[in-house]
C-alpha positions, 0 to 999 in steps of 0.5 A: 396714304396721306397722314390727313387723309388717313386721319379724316378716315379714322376720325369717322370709324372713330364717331361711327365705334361712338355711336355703336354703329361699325360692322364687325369688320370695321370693328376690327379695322377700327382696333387696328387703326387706333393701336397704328395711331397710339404707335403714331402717338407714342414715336412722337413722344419719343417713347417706345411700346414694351415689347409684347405690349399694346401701344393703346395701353401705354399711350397717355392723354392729359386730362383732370378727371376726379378719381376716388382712391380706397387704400387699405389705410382709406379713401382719398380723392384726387385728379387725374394729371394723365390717363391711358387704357392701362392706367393714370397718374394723379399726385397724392399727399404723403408716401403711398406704398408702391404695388399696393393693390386698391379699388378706385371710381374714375369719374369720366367727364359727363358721364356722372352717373356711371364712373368707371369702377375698378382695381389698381396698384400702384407701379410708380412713385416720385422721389419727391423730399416733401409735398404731394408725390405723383403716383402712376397706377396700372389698371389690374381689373374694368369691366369690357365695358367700362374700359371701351369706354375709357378708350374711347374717350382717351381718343377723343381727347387725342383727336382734340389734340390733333390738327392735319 
């Protein structure tokens, strides 16, 4: 099938999950498709999916999103520079210690009165000398819910990016 065509196809199962109106069927077809497309995504990155991995989870998107950070030494507030359904990245000031477990508020754009809530810890940070240091976070705890959301929004941003 032709890469334009079969997009136009998800594109319209991707508005169609939006809007909560696919069968159980299409639902299926339609997970099937975005980890395809997440895999698609991922190659032209040049990246590879871990093994035993779901390329939906380690596929990223740029997007700034406010992000409240509550350590065991405080809170924080910061922005997102990337964000997967496994996790995001934003820069944080000093030296935050790797795989320290922490509760975080991802405020999604629109959607003010409901953040995503949940728990991270923190899988990578930079070696910078001096500065903020970008920190990546891998998601440990979201609800069903708020993590469909998460995903759905990561391709609506994907799908922005693409043209075909």
């Amino acid at each position: 099938m032709d890469f334009s065509v079969w997009l136009t196809s998800f594109r319209e199962l991707h508005e169609r999950a939006r809007r909560k109106l696919l069968t159980s069927e299409e639902h299926t077809s339609y997970l099937e498709a975005r980890e395809q497309l997440a895999r698609s995504l991922l190659a032209a990155q040049g990246q590879s999916v871990p093994a035993g991995s779901m390329a939906r989870r380690n596929f990223r998107v740029p997007k700034g999103m406010a992000v409240d950070i509550s350590f065991r030494s405080g809170a924080l507030r910061s922005r997102t520079l990337d964000i997967s359904s496994g996790g995001f990245s934003c820069m944080m000031p000093g030296n935050p210690l790797q795989a320290e477990h922490l509760g975080f508020v991802l405020w999604l754009p629109g959607e003010e009165e409901s953040p995503v809530v949940g728990r991270a810890r923190i899988v990578a940070v930079s070696t910078t000398e001096s500065g903020p240091r970008r920190a990546s976070f891998a998601f440990e705890f979201i609800s069903e819910e708020d993590y469909e959301r998460l995903e759905l929004m990561i391709f609506d941003l994907a799908l922005g990016y693409i043209t075909a």
